[in-house]
DSSP file (Angstrom, degrees, kcal/mol; ACC not computed):
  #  RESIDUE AA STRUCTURE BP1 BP2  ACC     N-H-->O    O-->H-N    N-H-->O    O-->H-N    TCO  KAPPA ALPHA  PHI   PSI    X-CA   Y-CA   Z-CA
    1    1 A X              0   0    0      0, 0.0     0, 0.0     0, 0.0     0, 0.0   0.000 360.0 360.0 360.0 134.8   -8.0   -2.7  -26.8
    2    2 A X        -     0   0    0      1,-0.1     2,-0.1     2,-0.1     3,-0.0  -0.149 360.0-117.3 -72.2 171.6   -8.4   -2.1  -23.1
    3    3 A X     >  -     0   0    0      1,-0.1     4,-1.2     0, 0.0    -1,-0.1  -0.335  20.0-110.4 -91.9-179.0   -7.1    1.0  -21.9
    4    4 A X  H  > S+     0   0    0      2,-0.2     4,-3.5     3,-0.1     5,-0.1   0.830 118.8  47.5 -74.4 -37.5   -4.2    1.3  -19.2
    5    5 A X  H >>>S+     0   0    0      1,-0.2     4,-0.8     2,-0.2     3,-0.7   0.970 103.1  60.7 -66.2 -68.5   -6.6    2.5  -16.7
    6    6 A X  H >>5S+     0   0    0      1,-0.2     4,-1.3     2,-0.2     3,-0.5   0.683 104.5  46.3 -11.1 -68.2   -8.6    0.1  -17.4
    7    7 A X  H 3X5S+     0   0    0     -4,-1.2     4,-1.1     1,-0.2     3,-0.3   0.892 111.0  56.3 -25.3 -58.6   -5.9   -2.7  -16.4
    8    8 A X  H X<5S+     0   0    0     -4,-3.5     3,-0.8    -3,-0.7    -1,-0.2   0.907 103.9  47.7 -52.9 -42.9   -5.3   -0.8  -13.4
    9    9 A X  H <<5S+     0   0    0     -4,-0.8    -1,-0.2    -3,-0.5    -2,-0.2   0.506 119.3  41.1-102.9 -28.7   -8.9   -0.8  -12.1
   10   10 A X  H 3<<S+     0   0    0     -4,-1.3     2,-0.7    -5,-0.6    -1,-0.3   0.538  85.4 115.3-117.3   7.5   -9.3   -4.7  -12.8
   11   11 A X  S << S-     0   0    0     -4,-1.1     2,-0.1    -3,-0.8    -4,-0.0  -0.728  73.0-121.4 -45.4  80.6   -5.9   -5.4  -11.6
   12   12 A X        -     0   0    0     -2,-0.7     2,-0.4     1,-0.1    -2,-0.1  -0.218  26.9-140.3 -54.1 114.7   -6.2   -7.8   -8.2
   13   13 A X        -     0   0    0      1,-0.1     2,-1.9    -2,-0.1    -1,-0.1  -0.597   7.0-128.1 -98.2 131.4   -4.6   -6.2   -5.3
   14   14 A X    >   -     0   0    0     -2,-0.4     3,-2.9     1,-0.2    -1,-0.1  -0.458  27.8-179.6 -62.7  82.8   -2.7   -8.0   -2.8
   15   15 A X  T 3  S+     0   0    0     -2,-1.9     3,-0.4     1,-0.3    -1,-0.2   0.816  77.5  64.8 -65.1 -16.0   -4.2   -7.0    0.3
   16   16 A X  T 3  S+     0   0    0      1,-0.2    -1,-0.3    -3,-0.1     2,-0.3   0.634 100.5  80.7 -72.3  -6.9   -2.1   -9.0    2.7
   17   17 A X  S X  S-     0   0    0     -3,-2.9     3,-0.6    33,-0.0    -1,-0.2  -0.326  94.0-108.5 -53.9  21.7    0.5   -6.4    1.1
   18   18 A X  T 3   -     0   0    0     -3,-0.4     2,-3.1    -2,-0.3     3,-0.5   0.644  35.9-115.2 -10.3 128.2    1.0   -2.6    2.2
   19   19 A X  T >>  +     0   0    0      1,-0.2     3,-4.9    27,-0.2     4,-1.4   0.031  70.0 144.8 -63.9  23.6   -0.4   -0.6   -0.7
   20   20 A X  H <>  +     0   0    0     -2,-3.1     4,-5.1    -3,-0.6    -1,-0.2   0.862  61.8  55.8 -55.3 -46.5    3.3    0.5   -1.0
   21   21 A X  H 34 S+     0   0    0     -3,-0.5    -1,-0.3     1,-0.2    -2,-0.1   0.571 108.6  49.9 -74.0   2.4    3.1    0.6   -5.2
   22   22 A X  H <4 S+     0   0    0     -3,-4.9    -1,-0.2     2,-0.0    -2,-0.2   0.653 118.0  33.0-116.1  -3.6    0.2    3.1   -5.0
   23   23 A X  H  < S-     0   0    0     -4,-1.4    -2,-0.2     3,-0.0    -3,-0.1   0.853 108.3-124.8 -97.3 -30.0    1.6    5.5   -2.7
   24   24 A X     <  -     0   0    0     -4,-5.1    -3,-0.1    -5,-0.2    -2,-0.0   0.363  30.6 -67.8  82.7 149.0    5.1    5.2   -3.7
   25   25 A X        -     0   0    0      1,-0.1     2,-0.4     2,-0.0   102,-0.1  -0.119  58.2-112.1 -56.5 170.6    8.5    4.5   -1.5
   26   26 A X        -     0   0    0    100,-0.2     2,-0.4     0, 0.0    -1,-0.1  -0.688  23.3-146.7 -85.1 147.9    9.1    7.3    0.9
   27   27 A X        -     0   0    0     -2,-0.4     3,-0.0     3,-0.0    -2,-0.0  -0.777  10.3-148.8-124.5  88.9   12.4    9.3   -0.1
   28   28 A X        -     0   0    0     -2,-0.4     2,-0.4    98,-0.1     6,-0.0  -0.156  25.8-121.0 -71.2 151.4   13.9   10.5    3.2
   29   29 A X    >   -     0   0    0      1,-0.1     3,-1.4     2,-0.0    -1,-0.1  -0.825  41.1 -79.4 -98.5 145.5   15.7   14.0    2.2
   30   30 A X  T 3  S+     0   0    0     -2,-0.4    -1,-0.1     1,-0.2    -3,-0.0  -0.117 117.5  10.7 -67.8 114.6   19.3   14.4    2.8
   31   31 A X  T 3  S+     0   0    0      1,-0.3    -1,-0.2    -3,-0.0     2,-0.2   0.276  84.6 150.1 105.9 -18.3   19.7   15.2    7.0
   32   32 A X    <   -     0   0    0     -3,-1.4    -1,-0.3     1,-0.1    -4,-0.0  -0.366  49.5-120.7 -80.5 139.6   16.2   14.4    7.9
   33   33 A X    >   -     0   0    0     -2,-0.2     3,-0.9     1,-0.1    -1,-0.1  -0.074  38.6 -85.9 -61.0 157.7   15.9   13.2   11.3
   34   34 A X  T 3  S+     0   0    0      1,-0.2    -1,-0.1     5,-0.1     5,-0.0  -0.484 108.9   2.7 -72.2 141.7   14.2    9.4   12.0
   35   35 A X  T 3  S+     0   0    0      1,-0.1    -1,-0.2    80,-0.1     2,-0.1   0.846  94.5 171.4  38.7  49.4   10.3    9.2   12.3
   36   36 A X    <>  -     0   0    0     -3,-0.9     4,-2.2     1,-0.1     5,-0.2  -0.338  52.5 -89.3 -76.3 160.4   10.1   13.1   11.6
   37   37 A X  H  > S+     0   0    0      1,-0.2     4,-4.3     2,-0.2     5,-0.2   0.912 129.1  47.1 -49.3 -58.3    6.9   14.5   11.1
   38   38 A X  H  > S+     0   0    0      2,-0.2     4,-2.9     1,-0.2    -1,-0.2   0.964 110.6  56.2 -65.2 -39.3    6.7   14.0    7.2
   39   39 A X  H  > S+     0   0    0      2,-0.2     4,-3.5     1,-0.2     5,-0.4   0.984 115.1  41.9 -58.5 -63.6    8.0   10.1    7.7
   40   40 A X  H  X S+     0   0    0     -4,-2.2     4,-2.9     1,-0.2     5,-0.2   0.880 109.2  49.7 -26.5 -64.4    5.0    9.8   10.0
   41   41 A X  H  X S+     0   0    0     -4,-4.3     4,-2.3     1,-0.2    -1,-0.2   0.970 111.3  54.5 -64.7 -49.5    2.4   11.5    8.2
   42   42 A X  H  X S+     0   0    0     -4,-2.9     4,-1.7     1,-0.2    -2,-0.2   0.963 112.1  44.5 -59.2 -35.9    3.7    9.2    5.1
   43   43 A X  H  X S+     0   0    0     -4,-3.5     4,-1.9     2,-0.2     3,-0.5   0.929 113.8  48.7 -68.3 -22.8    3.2    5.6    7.4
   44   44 A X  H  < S+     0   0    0     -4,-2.9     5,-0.2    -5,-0.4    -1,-0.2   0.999 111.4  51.1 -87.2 -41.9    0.1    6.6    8.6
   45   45 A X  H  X S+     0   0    0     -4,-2.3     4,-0.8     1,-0.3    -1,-0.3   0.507 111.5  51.9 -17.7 -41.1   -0.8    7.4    5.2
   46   46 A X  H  X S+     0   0    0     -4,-1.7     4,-3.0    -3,-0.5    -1,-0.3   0.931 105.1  43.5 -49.7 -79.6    0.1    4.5    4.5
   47   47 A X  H  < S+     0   0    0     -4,-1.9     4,-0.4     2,-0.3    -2,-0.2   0.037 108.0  62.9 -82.9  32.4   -1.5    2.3    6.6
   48   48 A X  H  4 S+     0   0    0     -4,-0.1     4,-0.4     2,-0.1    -1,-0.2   0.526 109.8  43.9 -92.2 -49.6   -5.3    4.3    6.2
   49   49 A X  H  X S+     0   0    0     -4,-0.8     4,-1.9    -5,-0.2    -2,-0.3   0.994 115.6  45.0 -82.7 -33.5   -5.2    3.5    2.9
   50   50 A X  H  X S+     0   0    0     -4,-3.0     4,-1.9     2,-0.2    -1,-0.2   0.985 119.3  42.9 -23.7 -73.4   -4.0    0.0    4.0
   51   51 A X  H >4 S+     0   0    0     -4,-0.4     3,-1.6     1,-0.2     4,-0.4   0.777 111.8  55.3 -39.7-116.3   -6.8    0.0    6.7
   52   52 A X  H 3> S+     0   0    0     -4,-0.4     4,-1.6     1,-0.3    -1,-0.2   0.348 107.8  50.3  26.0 -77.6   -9.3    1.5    4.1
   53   53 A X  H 3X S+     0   0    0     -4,-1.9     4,-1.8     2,-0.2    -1,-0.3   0.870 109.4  47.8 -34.2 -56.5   -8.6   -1.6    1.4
   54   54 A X  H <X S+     0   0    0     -4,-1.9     4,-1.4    -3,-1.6    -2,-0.2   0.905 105.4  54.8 -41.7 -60.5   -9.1   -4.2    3.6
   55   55 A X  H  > S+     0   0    0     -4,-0.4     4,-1.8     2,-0.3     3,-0.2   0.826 114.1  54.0 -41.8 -50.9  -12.4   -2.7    5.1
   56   56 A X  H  X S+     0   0    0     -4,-1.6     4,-2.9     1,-0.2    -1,-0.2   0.949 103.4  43.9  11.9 -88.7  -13.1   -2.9    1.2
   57   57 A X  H  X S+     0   0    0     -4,-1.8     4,-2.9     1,-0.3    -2,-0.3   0.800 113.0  58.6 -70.4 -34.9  -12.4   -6.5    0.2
   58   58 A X  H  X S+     0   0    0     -4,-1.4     4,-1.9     1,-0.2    -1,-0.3   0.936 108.4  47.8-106.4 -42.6  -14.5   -7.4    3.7
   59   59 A X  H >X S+     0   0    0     -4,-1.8     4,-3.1     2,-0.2     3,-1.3   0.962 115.2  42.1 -29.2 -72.9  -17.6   -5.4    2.1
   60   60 A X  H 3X S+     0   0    0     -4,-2.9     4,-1.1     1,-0.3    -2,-0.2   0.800 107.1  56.9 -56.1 -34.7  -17.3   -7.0   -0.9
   61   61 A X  H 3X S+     0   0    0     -4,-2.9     4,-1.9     2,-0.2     5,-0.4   0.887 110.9  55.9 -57.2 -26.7  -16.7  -10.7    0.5
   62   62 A X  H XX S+     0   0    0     -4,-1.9     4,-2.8    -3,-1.3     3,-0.9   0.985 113.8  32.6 -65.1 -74.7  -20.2   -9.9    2.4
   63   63 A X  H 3X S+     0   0    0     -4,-3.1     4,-0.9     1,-0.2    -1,-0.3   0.721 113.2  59.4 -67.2  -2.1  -22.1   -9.2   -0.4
   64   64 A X  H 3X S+     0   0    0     -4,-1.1     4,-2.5    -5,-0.5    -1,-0.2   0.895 112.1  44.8 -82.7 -43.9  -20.1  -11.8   -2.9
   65   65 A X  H <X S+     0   0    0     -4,-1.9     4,-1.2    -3,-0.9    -2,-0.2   0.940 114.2  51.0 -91.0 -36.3  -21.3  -15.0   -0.1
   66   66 A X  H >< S+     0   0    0     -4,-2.8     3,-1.5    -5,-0.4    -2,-0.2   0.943 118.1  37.6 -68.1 -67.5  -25.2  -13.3   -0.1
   67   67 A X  H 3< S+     0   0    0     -4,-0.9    -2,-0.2     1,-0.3    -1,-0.2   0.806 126.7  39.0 -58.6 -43.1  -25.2  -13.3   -4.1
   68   68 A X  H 3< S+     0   0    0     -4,-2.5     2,-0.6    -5,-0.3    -1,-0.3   0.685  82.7 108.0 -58.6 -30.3  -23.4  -16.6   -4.2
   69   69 A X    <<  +     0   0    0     -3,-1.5     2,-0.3    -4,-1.2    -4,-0.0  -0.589  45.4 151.7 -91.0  94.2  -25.0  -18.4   -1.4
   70   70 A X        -     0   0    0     -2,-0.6     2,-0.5     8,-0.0    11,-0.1  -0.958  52.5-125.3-146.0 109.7  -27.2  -21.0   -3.4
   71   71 A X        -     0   0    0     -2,-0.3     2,-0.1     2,-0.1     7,-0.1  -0.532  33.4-157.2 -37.6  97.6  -28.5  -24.6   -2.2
   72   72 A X        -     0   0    0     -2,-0.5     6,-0.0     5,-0.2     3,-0.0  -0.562  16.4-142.5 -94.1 158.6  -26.9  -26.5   -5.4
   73   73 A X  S    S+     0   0    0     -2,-0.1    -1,-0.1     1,-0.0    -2,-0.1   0.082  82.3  88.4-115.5  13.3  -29.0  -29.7   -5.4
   74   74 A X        -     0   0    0      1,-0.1    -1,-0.0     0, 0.0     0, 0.0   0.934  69.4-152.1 -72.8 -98.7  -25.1  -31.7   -6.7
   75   75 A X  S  > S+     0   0    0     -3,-0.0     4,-2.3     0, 0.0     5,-0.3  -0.853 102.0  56.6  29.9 -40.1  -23.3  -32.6   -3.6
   76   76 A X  H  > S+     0   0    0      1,-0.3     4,-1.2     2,-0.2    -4,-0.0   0.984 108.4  42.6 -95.3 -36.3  -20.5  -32.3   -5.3
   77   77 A X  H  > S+     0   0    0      2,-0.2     4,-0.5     1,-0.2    -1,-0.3   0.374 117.2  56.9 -55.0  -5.2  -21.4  -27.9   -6.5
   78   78 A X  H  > S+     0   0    0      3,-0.1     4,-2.1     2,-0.1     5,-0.3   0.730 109.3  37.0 -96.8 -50.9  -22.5  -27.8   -2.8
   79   79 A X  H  X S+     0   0    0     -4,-2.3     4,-1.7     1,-0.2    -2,-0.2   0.897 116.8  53.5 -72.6 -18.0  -18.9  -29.0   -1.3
   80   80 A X  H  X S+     0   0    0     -4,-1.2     4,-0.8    -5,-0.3     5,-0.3   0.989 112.3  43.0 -86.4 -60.2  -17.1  -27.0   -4.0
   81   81 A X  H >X S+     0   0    0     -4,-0.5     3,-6.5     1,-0.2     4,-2.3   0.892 117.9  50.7 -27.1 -85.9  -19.2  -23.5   -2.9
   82   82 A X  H 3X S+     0   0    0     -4,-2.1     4,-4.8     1,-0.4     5,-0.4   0.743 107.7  46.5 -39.9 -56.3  -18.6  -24.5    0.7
   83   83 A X  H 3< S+     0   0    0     -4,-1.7    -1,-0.4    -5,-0.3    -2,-0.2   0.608 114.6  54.0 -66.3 -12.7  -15.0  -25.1    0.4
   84   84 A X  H XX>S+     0   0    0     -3,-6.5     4,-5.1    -4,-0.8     3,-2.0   0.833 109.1  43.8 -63.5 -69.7  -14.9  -21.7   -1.5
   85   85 A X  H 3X5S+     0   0    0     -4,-2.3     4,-1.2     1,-0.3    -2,-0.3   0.776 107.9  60.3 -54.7 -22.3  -16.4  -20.0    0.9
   86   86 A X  H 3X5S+     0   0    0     -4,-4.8     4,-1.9    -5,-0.4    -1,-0.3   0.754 111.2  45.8 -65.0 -25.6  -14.3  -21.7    3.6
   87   87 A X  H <>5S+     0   0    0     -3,-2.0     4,-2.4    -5,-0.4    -2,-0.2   0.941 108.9  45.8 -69.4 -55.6  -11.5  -20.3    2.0
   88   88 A X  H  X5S+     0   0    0     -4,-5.1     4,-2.7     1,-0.3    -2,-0.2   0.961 110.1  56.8 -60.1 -42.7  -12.4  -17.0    1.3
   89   89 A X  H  X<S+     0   0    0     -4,-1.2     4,-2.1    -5,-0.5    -1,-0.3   0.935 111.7  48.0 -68.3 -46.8  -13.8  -16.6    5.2
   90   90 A X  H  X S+     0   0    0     -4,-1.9     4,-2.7     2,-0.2    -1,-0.2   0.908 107.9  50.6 -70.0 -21.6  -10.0  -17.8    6.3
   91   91 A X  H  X S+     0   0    0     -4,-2.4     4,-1.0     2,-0.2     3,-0.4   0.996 113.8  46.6 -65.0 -65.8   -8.4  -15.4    4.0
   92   92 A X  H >X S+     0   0    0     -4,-2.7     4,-2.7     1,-0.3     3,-1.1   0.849 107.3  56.8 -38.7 -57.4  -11.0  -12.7    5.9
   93   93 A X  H 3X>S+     0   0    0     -4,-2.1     4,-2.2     1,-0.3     5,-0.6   0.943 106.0  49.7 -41.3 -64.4   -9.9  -14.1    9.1
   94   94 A X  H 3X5S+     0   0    0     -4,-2.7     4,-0.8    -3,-0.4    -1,-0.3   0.776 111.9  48.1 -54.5 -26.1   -6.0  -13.1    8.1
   95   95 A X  H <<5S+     0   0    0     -3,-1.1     4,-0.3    -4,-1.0    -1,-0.3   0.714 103.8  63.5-104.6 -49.3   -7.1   -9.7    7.2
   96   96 A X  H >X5S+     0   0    0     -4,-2.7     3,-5.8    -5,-0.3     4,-1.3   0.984 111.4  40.6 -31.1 -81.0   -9.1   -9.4   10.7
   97   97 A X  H 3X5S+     0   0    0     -4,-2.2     4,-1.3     1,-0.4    -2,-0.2   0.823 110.1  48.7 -45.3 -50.7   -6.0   -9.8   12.2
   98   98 A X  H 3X<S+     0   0    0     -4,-0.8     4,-1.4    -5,-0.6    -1,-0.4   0.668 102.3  64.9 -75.3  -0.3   -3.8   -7.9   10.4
   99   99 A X  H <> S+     0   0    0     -3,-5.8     4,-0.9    -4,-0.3     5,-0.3   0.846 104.4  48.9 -91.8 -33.9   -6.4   -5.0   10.6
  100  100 A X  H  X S+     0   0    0     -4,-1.3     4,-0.6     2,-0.2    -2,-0.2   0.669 110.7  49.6 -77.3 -15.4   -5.8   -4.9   14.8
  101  101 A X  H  X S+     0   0    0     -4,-1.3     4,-2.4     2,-0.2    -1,-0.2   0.956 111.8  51.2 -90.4 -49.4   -1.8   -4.9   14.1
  102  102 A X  H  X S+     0   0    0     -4,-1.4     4,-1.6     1,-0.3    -2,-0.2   0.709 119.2  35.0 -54.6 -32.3   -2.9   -1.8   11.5
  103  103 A X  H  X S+     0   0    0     -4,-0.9     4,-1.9     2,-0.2    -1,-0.3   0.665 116.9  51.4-106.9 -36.3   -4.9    0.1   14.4
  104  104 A X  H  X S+     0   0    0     -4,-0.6     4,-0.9    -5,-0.3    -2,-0.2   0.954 110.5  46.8 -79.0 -29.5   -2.4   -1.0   17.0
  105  105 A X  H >X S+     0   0    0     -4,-2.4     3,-4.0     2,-0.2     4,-1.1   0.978 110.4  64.5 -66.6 -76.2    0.8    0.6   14.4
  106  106 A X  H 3X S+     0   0    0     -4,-1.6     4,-1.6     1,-0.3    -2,-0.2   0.604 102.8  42.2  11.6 -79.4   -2.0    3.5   14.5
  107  107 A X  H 3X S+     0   0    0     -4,-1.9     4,-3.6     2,-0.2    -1,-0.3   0.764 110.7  53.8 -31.4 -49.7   -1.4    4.0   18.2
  108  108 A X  H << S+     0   0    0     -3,-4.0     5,-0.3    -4,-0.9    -2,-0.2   0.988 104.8  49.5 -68.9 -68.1    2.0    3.8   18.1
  109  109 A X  H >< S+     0   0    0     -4,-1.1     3,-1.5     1,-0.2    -2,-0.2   0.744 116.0  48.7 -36.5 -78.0    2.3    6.4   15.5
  110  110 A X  H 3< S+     0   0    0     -4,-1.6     2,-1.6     1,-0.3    -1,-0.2   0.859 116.4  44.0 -17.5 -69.7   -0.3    8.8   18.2
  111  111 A X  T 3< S-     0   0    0     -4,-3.6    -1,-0.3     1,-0.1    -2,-0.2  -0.134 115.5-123.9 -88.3  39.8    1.9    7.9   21.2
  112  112 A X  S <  S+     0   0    0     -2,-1.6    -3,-0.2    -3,-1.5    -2,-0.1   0.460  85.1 119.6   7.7  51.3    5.2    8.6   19.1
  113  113 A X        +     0   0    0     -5,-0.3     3,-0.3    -8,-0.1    -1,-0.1   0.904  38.9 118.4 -86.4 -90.3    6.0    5.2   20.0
  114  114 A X  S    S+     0   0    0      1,-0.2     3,-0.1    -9,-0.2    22,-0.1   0.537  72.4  21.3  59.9 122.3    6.0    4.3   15.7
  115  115 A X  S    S+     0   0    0     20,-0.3     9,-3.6     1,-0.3    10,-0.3   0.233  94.7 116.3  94.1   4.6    9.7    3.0   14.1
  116  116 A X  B    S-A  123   0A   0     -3,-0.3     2,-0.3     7,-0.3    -1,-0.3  -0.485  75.2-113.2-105.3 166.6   11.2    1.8   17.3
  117  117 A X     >  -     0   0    0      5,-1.3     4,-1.2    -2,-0.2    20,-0.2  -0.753  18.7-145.9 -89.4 140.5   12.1   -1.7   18.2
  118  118 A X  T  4 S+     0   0    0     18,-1.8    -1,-0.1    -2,-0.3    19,-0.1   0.877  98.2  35.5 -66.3 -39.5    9.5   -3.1   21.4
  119  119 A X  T  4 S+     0   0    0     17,-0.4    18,-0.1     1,-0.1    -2,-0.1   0.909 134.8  19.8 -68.0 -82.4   12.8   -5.2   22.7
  120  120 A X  T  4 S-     0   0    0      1,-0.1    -1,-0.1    -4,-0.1    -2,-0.1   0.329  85.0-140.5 -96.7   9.3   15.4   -3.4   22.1
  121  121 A X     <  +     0   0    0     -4,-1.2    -1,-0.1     1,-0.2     3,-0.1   0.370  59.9 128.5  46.1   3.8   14.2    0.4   21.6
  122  122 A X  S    S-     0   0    0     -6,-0.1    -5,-1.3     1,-0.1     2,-0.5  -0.233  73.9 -81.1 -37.6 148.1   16.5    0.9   18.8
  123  123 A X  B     -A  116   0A   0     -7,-0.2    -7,-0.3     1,-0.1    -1,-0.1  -0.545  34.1-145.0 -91.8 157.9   15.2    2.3   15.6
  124  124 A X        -     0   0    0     -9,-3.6    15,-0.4    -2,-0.5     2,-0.2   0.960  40.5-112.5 -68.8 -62.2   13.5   -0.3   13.1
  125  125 A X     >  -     0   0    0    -10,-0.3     4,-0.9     2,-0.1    -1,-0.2  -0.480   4.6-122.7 145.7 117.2   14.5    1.0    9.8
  126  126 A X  T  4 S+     0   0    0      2,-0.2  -100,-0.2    -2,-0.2   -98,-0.1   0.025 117.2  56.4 -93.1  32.6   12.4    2.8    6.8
  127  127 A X  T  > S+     0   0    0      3,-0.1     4,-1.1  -102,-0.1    -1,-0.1   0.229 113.5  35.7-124.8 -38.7   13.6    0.2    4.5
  128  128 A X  H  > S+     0   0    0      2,-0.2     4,-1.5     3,-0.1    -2,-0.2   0.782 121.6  54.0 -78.7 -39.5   12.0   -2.9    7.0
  129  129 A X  H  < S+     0   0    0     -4,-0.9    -3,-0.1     1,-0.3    -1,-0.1   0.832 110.3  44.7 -59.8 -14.1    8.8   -0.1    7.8
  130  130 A X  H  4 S+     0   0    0      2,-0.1     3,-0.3    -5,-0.1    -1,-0.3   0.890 116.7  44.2-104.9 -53.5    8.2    0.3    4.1
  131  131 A X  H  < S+     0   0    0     -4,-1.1     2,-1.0     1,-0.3    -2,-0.2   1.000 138.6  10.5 -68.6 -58.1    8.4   -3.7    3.4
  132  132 A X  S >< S-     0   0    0     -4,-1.5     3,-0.7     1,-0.1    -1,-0.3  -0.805  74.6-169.3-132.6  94.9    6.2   -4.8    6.5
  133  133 A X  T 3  S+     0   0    0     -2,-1.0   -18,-0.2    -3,-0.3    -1,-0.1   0.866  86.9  55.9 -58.1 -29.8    4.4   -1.0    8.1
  134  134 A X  T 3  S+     0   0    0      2,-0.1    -1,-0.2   -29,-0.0    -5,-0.1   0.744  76.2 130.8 -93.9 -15.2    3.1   -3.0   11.3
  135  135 A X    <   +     0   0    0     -3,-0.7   -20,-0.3    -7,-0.2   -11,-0.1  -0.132  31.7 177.4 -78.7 129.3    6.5   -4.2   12.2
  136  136 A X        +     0   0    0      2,-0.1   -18,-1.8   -22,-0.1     2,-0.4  -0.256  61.9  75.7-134.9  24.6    7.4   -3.6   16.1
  137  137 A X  S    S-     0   0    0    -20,-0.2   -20,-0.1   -19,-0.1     5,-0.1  -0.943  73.7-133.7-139.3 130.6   11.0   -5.4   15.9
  138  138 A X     >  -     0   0    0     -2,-0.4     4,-1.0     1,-0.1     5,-0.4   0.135  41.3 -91.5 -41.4 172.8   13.9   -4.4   14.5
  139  139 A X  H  > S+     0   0    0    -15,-0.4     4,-1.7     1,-0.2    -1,-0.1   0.893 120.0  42.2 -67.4 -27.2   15.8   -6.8   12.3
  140  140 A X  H  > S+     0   0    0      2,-0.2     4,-1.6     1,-0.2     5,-0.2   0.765 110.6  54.1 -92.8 -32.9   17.9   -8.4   14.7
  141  141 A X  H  4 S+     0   0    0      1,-0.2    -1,-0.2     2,-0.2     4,-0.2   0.804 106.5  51.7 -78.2  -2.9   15.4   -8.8   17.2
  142  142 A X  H >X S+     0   0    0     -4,-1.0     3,-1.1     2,-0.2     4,-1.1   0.758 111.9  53.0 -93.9 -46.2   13.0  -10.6   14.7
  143  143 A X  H 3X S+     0   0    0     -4,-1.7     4,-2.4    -5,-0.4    -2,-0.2   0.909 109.2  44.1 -42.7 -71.2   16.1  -13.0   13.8
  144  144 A X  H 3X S+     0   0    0     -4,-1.6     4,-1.3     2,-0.2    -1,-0.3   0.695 115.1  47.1 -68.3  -4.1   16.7  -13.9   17.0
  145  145 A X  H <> S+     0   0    0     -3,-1.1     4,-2.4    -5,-0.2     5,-0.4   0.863 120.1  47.2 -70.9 -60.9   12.5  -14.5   18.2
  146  146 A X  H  X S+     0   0    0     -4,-1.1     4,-2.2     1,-0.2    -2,-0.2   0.895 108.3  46.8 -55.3 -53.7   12.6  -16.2   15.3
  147  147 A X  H  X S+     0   0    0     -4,-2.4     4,-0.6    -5,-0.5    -2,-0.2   0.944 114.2  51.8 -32.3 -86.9   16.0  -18.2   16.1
  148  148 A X  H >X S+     0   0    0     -4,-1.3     4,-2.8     2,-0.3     3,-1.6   0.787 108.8  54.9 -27.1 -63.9   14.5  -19.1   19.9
  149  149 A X  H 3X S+     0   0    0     -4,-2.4     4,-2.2     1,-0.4     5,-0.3   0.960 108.5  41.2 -46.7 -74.6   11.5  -20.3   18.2
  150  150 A X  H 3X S+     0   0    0     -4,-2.2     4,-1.5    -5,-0.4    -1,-0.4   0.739 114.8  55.3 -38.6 -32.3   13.1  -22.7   16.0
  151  151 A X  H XX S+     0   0    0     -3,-1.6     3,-0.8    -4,-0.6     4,-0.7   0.984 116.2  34.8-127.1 -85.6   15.2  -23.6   18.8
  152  152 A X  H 3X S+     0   0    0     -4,-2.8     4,-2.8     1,-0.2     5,-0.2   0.699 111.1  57.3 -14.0 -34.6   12.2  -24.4   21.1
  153  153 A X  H 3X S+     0   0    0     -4,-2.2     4,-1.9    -5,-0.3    -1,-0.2   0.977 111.5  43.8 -90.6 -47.4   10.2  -25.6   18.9
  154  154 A X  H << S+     0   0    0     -4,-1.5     4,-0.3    -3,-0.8    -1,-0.3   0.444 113.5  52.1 -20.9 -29.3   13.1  -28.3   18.1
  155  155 A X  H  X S+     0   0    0     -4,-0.7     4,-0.5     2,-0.2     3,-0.3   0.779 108.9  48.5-125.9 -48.8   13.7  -28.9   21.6
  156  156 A X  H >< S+     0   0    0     -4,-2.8     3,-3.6    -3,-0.2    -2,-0.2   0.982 103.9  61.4 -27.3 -75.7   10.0  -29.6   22.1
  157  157 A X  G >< S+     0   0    0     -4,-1.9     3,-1.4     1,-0.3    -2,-0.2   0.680  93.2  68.8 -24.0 -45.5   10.0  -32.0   19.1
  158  158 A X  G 34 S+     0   0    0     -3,-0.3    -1,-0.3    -4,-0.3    -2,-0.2   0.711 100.6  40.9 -68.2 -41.6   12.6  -34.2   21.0
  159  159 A X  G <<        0   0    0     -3,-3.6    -1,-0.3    -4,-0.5    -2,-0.2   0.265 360.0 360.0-113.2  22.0   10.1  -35.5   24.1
  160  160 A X    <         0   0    0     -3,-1.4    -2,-0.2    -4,-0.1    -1,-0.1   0.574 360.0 360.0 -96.5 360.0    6.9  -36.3   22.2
């Protein structure tokens, strides 16, 4: 019978996730001022070992496509590899990306910038900053981008 560590250790982690369930929620103490030193030091904490997985998973996709990477003499084991590997490389792609929003939250946090809304300078929220660390909008100001967009994007729709 496997052990519990065991489990853990072969457990697939959702990187596109913030590592939230291994660090555990932050528990602001009763008083504490917003994006105080110890709230800080936990997001950045946060998002290095964020950072730090990803950088991971990219290793491993490297060496996973060298060991994998075999001329099947099938067509059809050739398109199925390929289409793996197309996959896995867009998944890498999402993870690129999201690694420059992880170094750009970085910044913020340096230039005490970190929990504030970009529109509306209001603060974000340790309850949106623990679900989504990179997040640079408050709630209402991601409703309403998001609201405009639909709205545009509708409005577009209409003249082709």
């Amino acid at each position: 019978m496997p052990t519990k560590k065991a489990n853990k250790e072969t457990k697939k982690i959702d990187l596109m996730s913030s590592p939230l369930d291994v660090i555990g929620a932050y528990k602001p103490k009763r008083g504490e001022a917003y994006m105080c030193d110890a709230q800080l030091e936990y997001f950045q904490t946060l998002l290095l070992k964020w950072k730090s997985n990803l950088i991971d998973e990219v290793d491993r996709t490297v060496v996973h496509m060298k060991d994998e990477a075999s001329n099947f003499p099938d067509p059809n084991d050739r398109a199925t590899q390929e289409s793996e590997f197309g996959l896995e490389l867009r998944t890498r792609d999402r993870e690129r990306k999201l690694l420059k929003k992880i170094n750009s939250t970085l910044t913020r946090i340096d230039d005490g910038d970190y929990g504030y809304c970009d529109e509306t300078g209001e603060e974000i929220g340790l309850k949106r900053l623990q679900a989504r660390p990179v997040a640079t909008l408050s709630l209402e100001a991601q409703e309403r981008r998001e609201l405009s967009e639909r709205q545009y994007r509708d409005r577009d729709d209409r003249y082709r």
